[in-house]
N, CA and C atoms of all chains as a GROMACS GRO file, in nm:
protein
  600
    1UNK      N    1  -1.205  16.446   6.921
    1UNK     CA    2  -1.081  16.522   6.919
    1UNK      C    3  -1.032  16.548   7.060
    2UNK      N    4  -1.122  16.595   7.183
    2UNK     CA    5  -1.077  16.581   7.291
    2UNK      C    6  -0.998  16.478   7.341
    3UNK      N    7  -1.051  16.377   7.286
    3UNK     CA    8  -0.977  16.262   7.382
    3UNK      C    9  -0.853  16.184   7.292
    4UNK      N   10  -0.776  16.362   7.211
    4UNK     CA   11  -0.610  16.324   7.189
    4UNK      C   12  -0.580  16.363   7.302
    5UNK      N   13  -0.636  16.452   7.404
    5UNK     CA   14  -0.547  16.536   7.492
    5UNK      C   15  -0.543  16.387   7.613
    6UNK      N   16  -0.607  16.297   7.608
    6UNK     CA   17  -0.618  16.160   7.665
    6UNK      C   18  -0.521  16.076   7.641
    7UNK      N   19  -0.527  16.051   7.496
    7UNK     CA   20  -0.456  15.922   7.438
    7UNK      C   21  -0.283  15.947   7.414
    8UNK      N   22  -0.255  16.076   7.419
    8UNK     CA   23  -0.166  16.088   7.369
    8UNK      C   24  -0.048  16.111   7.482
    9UNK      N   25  -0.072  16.126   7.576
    9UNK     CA   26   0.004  16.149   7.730
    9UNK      C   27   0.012  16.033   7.756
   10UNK      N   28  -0.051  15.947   7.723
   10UNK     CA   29  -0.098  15.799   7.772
   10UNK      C   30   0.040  15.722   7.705
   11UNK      N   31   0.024  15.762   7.591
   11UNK     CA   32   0.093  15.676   7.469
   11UNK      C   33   0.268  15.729   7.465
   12UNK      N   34   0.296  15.840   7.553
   12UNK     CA   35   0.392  15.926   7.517
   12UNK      C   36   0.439  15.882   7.702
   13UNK      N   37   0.391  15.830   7.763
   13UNK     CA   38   0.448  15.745   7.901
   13UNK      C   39   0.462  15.660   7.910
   14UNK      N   40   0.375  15.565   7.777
   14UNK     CA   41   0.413  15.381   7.779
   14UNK      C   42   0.536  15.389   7.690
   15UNK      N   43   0.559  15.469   7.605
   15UNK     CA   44   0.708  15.484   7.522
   15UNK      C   45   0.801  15.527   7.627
   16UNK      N   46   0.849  15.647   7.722
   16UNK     CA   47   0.955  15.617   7.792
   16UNK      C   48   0.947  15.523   7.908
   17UNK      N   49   0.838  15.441   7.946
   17UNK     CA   50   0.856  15.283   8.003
   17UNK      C   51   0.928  15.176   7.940
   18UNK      N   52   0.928  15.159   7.767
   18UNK     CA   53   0.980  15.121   7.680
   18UNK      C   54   1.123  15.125   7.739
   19UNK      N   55   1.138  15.261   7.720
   19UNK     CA   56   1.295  15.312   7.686
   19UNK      C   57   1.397  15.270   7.837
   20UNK      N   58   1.300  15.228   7.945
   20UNK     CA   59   1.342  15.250   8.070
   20UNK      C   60   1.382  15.079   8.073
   21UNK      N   61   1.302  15.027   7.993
   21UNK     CA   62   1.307  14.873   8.028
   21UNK      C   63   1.449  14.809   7.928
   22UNK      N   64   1.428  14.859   7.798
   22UNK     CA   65   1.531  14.830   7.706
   22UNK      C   66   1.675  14.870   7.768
   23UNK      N   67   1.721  14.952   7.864
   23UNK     CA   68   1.864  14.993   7.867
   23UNK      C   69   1.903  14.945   7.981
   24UNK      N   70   1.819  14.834   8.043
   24UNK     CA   71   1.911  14.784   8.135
   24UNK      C   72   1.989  14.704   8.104
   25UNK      N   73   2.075  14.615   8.205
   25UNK     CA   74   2.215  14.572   8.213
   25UNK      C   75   2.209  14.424   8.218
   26UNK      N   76   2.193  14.345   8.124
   26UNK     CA   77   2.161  14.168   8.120
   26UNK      C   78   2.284  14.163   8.175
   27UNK      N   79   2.351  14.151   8.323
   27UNK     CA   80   2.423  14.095   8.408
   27UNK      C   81   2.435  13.973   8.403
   28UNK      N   82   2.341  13.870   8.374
   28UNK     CA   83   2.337  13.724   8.410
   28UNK      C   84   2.393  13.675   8.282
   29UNK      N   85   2.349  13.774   8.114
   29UNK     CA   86   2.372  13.703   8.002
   29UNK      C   87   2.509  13.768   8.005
   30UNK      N   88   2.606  13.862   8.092
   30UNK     CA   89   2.702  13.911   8.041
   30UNK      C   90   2.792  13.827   8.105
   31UNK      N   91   2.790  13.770   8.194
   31UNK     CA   92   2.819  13.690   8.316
   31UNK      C   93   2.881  13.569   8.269
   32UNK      N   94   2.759  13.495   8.185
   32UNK     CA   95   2.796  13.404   8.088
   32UNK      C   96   2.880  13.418   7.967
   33UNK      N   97   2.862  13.512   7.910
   33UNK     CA   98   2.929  13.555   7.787
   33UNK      C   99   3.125  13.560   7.819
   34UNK      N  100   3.133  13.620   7.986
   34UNK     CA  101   3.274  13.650   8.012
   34UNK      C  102   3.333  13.503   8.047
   35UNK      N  103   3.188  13.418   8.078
   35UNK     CA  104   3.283  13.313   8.141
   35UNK      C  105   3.328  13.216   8.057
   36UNK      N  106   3.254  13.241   7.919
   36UNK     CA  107   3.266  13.158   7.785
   36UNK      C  108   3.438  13.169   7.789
   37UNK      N  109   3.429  13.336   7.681
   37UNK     CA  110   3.558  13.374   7.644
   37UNK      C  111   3.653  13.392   7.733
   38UNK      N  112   3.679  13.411   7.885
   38UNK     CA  113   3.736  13.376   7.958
   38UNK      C  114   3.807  13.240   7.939
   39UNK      N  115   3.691  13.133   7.957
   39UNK     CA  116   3.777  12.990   7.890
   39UNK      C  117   3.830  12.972   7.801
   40UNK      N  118   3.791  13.023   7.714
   40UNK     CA  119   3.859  13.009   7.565
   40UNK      C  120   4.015  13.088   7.578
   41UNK      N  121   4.016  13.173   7.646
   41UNK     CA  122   4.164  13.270   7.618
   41UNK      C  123   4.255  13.198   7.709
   42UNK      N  124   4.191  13.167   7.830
   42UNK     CA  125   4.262  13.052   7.890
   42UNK      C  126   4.299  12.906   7.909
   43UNK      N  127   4.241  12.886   7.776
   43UNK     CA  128   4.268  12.720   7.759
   43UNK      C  129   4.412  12.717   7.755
   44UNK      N  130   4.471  12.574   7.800
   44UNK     CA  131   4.591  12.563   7.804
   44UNK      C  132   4.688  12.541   7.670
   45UNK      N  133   4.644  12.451   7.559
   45UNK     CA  134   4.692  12.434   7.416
   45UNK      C  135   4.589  12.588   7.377
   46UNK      N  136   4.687  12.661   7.323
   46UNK     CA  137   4.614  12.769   7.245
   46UNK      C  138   4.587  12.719   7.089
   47UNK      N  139   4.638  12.623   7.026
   47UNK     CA  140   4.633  12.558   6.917
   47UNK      C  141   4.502  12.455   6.895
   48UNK      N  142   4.496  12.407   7.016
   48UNK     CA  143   4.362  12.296   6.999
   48UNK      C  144   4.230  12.369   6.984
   49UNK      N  145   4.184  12.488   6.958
   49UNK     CA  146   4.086  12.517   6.893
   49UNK      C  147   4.059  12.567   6.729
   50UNK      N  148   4.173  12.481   6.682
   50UNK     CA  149   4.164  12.541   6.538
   50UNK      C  150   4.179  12.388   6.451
   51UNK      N  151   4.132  12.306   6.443
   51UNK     CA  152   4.140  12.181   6.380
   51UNK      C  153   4.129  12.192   6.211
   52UNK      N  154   4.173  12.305   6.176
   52UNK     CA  155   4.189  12.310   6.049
   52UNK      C  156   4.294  12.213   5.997
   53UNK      N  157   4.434  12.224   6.008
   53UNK     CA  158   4.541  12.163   5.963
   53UNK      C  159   4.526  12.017   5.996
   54UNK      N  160   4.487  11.908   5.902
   54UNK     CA  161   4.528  11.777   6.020
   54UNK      C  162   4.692  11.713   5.960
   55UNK      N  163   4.730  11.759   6.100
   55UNK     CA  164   4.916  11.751   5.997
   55UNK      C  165   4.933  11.624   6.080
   56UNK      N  166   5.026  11.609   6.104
   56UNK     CA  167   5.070  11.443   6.154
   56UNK      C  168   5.062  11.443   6.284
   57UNK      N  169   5.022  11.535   6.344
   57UNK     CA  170   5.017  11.571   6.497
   57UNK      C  171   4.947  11.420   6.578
   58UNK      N  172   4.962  11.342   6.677
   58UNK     CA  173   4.893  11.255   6.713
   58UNK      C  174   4.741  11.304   6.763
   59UNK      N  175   4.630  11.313   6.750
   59UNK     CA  176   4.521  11.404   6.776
   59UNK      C  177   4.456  11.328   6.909
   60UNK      N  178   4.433  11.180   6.909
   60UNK     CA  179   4.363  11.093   6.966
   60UNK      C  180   4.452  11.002   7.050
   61UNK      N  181   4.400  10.995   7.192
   61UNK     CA  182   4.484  10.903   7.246
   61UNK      C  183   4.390  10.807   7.257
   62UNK      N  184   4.470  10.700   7.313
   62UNK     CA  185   4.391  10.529   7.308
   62UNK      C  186   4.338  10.503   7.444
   63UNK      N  187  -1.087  15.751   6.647
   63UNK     CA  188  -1.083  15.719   6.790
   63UNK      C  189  -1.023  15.568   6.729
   64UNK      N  190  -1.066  15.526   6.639
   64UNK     CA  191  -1.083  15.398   6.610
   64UNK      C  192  -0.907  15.419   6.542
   65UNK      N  193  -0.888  15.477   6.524
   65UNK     CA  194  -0.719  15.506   6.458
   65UNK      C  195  -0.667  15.527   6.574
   66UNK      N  196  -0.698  15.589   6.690
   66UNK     CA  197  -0.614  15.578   6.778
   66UNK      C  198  -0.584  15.486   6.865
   67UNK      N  199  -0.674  15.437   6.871
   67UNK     CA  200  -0.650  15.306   6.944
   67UNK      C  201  -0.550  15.183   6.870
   68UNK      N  202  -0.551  15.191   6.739
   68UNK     CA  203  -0.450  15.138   6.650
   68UNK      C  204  -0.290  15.180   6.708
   69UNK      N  205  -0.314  15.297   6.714
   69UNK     CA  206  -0.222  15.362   6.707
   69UNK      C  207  -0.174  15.283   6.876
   70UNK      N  208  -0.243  15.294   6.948
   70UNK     CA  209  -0.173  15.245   7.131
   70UNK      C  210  -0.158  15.116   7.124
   71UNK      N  211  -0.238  15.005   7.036
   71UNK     CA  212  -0.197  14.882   6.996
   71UNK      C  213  -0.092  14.870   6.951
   72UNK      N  214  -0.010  14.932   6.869
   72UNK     CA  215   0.089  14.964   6.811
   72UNK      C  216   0.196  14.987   6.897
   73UNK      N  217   0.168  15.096   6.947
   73UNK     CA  218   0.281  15.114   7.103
   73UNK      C  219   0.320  15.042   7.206
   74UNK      N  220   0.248  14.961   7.213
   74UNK     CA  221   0.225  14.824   7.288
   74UNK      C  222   0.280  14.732   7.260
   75UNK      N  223   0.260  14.670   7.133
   75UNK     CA  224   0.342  14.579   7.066
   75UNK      C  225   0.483  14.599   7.055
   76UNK      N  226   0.546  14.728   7.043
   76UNK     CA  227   0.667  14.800   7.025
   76UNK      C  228   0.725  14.777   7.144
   77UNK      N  229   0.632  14.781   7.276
   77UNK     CA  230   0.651  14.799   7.434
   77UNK      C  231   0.732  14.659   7.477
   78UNK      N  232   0.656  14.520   7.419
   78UNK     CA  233   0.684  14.396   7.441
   78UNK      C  234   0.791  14.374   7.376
   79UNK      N  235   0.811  14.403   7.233
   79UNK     CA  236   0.946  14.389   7.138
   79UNK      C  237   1.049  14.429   7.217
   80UNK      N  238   1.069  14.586   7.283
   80UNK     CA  239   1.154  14.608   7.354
   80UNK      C  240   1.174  14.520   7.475
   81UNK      N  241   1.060  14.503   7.518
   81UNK     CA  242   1.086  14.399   7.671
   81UNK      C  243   1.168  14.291   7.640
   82UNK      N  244   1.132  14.234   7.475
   82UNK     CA  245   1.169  14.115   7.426
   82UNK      C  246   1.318  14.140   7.392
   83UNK      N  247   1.392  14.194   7.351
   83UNK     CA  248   1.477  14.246   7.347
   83UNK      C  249   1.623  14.283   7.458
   84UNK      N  250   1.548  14.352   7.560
   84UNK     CA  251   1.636  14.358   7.711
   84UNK      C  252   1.652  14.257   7.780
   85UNK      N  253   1.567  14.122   7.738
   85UNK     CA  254   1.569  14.001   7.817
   85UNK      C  255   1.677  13.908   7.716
   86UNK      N  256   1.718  13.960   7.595
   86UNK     CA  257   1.785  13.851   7.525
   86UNK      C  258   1.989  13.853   7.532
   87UNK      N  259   1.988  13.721   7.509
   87UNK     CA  260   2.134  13.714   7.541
   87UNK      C  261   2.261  13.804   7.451
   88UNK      N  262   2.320  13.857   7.583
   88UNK     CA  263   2.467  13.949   7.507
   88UNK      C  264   2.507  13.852   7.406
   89UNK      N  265   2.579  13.940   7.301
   89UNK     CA  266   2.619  13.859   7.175
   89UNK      C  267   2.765  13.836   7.142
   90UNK      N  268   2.810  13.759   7.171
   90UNK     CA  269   2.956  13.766   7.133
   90UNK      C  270   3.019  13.686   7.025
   91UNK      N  271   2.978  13.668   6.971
   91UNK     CA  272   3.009  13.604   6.812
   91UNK      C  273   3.052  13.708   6.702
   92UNK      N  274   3.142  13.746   6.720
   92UNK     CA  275   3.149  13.894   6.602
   92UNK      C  276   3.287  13.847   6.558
   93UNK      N  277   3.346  13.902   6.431
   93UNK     CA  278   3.467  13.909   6.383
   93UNK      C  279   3.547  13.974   6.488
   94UNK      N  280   3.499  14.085   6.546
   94UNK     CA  281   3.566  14.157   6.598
   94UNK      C  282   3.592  14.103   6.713
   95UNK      N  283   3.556  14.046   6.813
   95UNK     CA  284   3.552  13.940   6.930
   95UNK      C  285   3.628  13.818   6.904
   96UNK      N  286   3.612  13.756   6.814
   96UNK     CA  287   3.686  13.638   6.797
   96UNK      C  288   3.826  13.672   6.728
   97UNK      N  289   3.847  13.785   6.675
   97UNK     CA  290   3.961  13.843   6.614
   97UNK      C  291   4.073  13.859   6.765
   98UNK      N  292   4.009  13.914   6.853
   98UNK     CA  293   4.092  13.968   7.010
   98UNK      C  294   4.086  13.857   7.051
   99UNK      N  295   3.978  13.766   7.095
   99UNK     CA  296   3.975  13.640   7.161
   99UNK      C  297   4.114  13.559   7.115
  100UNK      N  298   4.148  13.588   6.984
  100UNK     CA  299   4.239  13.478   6.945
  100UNK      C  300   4.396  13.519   6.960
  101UNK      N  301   4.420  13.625   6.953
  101UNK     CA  302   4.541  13.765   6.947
  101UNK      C  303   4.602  13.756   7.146
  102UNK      N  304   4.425  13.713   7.210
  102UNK     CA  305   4.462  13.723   7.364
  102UNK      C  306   4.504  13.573   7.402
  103UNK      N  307   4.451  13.498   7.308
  103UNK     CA  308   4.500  13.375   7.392
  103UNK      C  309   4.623  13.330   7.340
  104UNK      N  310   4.663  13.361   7.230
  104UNK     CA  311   4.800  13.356   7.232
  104UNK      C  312   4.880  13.397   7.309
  105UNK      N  313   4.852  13.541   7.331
  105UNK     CA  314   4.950  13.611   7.417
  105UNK      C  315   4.932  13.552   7.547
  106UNK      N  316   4.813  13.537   7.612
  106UNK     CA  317   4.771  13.456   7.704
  106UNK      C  318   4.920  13.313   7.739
  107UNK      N  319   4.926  13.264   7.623
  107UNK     CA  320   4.986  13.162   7.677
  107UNK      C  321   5.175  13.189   7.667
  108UNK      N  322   5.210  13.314   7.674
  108UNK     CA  323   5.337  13.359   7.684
  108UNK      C  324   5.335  13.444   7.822
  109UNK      N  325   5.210  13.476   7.902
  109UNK     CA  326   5.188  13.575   8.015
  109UNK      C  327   5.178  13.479   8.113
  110UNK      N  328   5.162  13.338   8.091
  110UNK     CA  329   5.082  13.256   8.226
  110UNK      C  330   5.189  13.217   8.319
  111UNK      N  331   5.339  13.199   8.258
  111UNK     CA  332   5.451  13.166   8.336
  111UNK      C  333   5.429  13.325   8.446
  112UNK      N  334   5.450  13.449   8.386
  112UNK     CA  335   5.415  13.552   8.458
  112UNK      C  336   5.283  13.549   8.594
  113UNK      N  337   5.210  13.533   8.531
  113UNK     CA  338   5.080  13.508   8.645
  113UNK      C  339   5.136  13.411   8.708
  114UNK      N  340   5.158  13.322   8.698
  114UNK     CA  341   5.165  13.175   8.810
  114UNK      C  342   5.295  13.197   8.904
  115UNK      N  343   5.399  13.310   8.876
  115UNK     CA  344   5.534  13.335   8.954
  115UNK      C  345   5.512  13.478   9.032
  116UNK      N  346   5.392  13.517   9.013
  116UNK     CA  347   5.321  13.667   9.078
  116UNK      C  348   5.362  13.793   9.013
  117UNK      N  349   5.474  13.787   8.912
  117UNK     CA  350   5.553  13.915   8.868
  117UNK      C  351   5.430  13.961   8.838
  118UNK      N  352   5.288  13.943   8.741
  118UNK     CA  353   5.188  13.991   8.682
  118UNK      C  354   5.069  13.945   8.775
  119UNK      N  355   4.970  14.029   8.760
  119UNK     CA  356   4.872  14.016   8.899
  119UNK      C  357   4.699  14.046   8.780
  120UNK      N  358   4.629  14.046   8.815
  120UNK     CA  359   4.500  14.080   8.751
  120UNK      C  360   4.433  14.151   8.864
  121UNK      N  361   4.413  14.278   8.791
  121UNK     CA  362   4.375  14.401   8.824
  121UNK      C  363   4.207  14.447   8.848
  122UNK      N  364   4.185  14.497   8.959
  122UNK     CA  365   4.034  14.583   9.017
  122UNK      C  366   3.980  14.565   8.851
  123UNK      N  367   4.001  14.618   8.750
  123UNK     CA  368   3.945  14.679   8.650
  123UNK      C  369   3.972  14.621   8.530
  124UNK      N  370   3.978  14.445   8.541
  124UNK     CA  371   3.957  14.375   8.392
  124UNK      C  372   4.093  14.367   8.340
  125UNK      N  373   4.190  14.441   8.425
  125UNK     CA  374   4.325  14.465   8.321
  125UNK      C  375   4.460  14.328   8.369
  126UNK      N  376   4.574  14.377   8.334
  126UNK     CA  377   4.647  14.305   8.416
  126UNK      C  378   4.789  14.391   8.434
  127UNK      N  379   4.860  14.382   8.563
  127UNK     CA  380   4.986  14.466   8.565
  127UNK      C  381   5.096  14.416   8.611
  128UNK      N  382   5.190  14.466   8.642
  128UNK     CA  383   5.360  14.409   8.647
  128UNK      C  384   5.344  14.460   8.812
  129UNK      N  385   5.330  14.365   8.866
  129UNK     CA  386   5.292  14.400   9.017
  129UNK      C  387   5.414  14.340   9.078
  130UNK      N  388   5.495  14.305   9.045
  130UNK     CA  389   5.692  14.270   9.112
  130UNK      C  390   5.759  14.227   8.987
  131UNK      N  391   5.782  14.347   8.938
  131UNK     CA  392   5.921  14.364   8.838
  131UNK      C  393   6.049  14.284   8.881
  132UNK      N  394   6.078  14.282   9.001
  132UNK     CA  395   6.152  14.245   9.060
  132UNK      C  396   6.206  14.119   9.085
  133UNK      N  397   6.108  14.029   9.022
  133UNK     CA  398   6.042  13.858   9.034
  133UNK      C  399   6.105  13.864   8.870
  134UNK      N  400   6.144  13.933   8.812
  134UNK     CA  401   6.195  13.859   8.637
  134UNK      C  402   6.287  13.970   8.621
  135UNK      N  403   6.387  13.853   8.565
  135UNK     CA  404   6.514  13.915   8.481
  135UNK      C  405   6.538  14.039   8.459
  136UNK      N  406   6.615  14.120   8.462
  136UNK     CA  407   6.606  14.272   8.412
  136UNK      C  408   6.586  14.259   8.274
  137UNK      N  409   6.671  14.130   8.218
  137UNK     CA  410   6.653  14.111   8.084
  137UNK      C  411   6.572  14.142   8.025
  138UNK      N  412   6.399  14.017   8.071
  138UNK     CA  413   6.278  14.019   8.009
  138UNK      C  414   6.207  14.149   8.042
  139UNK      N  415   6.241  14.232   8.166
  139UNK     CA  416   6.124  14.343   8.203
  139UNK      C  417   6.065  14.384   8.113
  140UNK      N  418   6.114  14.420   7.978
  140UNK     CA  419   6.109  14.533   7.866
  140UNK      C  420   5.995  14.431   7.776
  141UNK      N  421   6.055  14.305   7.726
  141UNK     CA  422   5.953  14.217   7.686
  141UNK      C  423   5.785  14.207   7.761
  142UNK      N  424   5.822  14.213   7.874
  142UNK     CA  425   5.637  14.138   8.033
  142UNK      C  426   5.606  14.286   7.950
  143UNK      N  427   5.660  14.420   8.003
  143UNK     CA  428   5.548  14.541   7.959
  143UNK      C  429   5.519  14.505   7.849
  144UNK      N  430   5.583  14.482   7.739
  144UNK     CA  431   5.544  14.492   7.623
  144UNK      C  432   5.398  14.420   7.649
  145UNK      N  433   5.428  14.318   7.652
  145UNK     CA  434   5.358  14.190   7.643
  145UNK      C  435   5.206  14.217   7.746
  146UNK      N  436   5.200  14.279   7.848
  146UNK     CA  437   5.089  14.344   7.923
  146UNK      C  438   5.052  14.416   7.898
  147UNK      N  439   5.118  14.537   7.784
  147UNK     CA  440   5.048  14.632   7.727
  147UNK      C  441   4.930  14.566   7.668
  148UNK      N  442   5.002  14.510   7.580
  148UNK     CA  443   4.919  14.455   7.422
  148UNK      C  444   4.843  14.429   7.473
  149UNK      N  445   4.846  14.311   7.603
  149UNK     CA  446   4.696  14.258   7.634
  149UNK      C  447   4.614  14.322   7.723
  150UNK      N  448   4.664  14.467   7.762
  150UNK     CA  449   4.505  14.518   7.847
  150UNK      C  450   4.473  14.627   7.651
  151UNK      N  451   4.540  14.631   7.644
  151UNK     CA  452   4.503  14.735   7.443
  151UNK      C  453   4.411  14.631   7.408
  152UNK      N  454   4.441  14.480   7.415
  152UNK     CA  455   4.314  14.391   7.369
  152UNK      C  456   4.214  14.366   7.441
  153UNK      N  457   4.219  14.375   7.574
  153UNK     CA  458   4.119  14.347   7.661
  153UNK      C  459   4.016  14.471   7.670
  154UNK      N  460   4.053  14.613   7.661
  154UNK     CA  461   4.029  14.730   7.674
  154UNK      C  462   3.898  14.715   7.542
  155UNK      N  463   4.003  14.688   7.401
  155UNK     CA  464   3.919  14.683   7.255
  155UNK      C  465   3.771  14.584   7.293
  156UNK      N  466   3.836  14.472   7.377
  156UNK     CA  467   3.690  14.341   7.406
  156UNK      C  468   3.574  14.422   7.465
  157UNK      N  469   3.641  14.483   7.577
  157UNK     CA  470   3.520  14.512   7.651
  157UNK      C  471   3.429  14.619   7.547
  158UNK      N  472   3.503  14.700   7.495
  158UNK     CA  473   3.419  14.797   7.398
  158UNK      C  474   3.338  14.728   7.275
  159UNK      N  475   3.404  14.668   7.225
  159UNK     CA  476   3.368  14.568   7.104
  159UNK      C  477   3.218  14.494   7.108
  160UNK      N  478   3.253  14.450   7.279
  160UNK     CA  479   3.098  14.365   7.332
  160UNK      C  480   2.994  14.412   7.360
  161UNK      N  481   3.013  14.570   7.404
  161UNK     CA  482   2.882  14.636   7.384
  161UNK      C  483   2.879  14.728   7.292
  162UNK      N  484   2.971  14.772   7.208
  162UNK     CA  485   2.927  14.826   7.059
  162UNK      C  486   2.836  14.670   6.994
  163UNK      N  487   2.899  14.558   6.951
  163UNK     CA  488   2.818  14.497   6.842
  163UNK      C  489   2.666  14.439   6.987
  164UNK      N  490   2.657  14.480   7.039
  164UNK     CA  491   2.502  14.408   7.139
  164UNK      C  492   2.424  14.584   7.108
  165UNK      N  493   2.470  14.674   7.068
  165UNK     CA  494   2.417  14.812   7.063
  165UNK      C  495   2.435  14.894   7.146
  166UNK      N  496   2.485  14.858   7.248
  166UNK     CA  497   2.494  14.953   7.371
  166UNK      C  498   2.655  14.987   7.412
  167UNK      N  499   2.723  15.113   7.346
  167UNK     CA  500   2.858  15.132   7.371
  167UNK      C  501   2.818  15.140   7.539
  168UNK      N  502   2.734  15.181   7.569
  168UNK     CA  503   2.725  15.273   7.712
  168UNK      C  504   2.756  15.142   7.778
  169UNK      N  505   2.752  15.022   7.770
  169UNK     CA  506   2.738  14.900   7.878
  169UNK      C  507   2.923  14.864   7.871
  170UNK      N  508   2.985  14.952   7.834
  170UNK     CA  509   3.127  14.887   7.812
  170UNK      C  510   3.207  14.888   7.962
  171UNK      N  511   3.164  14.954   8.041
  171UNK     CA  512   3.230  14.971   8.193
  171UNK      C  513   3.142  14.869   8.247
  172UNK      N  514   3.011  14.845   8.239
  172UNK     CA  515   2.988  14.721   8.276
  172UNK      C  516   3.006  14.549   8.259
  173UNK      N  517   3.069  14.581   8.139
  173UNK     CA  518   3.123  14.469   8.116
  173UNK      C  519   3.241  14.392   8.118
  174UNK      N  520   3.351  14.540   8.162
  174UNK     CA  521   3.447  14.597   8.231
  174UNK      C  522   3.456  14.502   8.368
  175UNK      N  523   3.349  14.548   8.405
  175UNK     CA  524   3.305  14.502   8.574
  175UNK      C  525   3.284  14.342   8.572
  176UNK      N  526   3.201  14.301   8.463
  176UNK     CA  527   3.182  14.163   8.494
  176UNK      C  528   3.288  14.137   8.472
  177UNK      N  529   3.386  14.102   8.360
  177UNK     CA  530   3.468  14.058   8.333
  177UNK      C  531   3.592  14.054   8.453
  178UNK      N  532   3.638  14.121   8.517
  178UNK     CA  533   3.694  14.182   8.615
  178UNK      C  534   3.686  14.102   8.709
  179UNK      N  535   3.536  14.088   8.748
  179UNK     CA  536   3.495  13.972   8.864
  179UNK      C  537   3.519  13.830   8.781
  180UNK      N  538   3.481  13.799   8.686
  180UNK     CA  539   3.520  13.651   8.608
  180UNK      C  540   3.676  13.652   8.613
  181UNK      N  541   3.712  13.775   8.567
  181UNK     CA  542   3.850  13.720   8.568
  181UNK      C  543   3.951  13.645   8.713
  182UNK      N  544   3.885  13.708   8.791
  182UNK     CA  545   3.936  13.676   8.916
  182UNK      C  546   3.912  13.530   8.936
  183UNK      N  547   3.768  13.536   8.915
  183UNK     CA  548   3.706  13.400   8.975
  183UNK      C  549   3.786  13.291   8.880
  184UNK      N  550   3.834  13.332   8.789
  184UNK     CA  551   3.876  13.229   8.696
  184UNK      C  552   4.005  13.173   8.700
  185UNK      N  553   4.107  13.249   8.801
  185UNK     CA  554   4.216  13.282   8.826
  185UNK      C  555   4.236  13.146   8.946
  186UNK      N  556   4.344  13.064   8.902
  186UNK     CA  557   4.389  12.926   8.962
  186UNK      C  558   4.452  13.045   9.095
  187UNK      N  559   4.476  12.924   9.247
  187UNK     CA  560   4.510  12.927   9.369
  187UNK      C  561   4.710  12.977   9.329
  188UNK      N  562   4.724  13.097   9.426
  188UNK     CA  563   4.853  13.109   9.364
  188UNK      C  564   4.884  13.274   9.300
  189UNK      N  565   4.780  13.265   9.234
  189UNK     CA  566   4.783  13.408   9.127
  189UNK      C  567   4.755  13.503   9.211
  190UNK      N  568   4.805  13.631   9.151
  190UNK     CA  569   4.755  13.742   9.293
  190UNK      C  570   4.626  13.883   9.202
  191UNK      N  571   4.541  13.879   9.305
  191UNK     CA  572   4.423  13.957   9.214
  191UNK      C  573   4.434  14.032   9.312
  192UNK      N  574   4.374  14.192   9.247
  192UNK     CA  575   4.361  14.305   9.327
  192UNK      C  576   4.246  14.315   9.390
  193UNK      N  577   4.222  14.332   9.496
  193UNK     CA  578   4.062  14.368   9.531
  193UNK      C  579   4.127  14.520   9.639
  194UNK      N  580   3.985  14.569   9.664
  194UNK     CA  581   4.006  14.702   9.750
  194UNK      C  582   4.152  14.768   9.751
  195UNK      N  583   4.174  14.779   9.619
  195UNK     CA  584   4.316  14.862   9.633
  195UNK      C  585   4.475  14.786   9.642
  196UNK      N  586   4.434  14.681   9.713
  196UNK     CA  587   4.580  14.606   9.750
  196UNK      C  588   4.560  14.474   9.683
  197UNK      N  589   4.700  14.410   9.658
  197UNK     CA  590   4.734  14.287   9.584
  197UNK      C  591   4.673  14.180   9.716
  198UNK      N  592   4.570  14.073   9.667
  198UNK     CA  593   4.596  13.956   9.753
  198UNK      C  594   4.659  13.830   9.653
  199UNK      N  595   4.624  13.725   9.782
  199UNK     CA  596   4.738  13.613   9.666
  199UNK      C  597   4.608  13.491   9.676
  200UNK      N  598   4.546  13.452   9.588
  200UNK     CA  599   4.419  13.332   9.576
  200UNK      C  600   4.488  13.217   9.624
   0.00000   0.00000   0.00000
């Protein structure tokens, strides 16, 4: 029984190490993520990402 | 003793999940993301005559503004605000959107920030981006 007064300080400092590691800031994956949708909002045909309709549009050049 | 040690095995495993977790990629695949993504690039492609003639500039803070009114029609003025509203109201919703669905509202000024710097960097020779307060011209 003594050695809760051990285990449990122990166990109650590797949990806010947890908490310290989980809330940082993935910069590198956010980085990527802006530079995705960045392209996408700035593509020049705002229409050519939706290839649903195939209407008579010429799609393919030679 | 033999339960407690279960018990710190346990905490441990929880310890790595989280590690596993903070190392994984922001998520941007949501209805809600691709809903703005699509609303912005439309509008996007009615704003770019604006950006490329300087009347509209991209802003310190992810946004974009009417930085020489003076450069378009008195006519259209009323239309560009309109039209710059909507898209920092959508850009504003993105940045929140991207760290509500990743779990973390709190990361929304940081993503604020990246975006901000992408946007710039993304920004053709010509366009004018804000840095330290004042308009430059890329």
């Amino acid at each position: 029984m003594n050695r809760n007064w051990l285990v449990l300080p122990l166990a109650g400092a590797m949990l806010s190490a947890c908490v310290t590691i989980n809330i940082y800031f993935p910069a590198a994956a956010a980085e990527k993520a802006a530079d995705k949708i960045i392209d996408e909002i700035m593509q020049q045909q705002p229409a050519a990402a939706k290839p649903a309709a195939p209407d008579s549009k010429k799609e393919e050049t030679k | 003793m033999r339960r407690m040690s279960r018990g710190l095995l346990a905490v441990l495993a929880l310890c790595f999940s989280a590690a596993t977790f903070a190392a994984a990629d922001i998520n941007v695949d949501t209805p809600g993301v691709n809903a703005l993504k699509q609303s912005m690039r439309e509008r996007f492609h009615e704003l770019r005559p604006y950006l490329e003639s300087g009347a509209v500039g991209l802003t310190a803070d992810g946004l974009l503004a009417v930085r020489d009114a003076a450069a378009v029609p008195l006519a259209q003025r009323q239309a560009l605000n309109g039209l710059v509203a909507a898209q920092n109201r959508d850009r504003n919703a993105l940045y929140a959107e991207i760290a509500r669905a990743n779990g973390h509202p709190e990361w929304a000024g940081e993503i604020r920030n990246t975006f901000a710097q992408r946007w710039i960097q993304h920004a053709p020779p010509g366009w004018w981006v804000q840095s330290g307060g004042g308009w430059t011209q890329k």
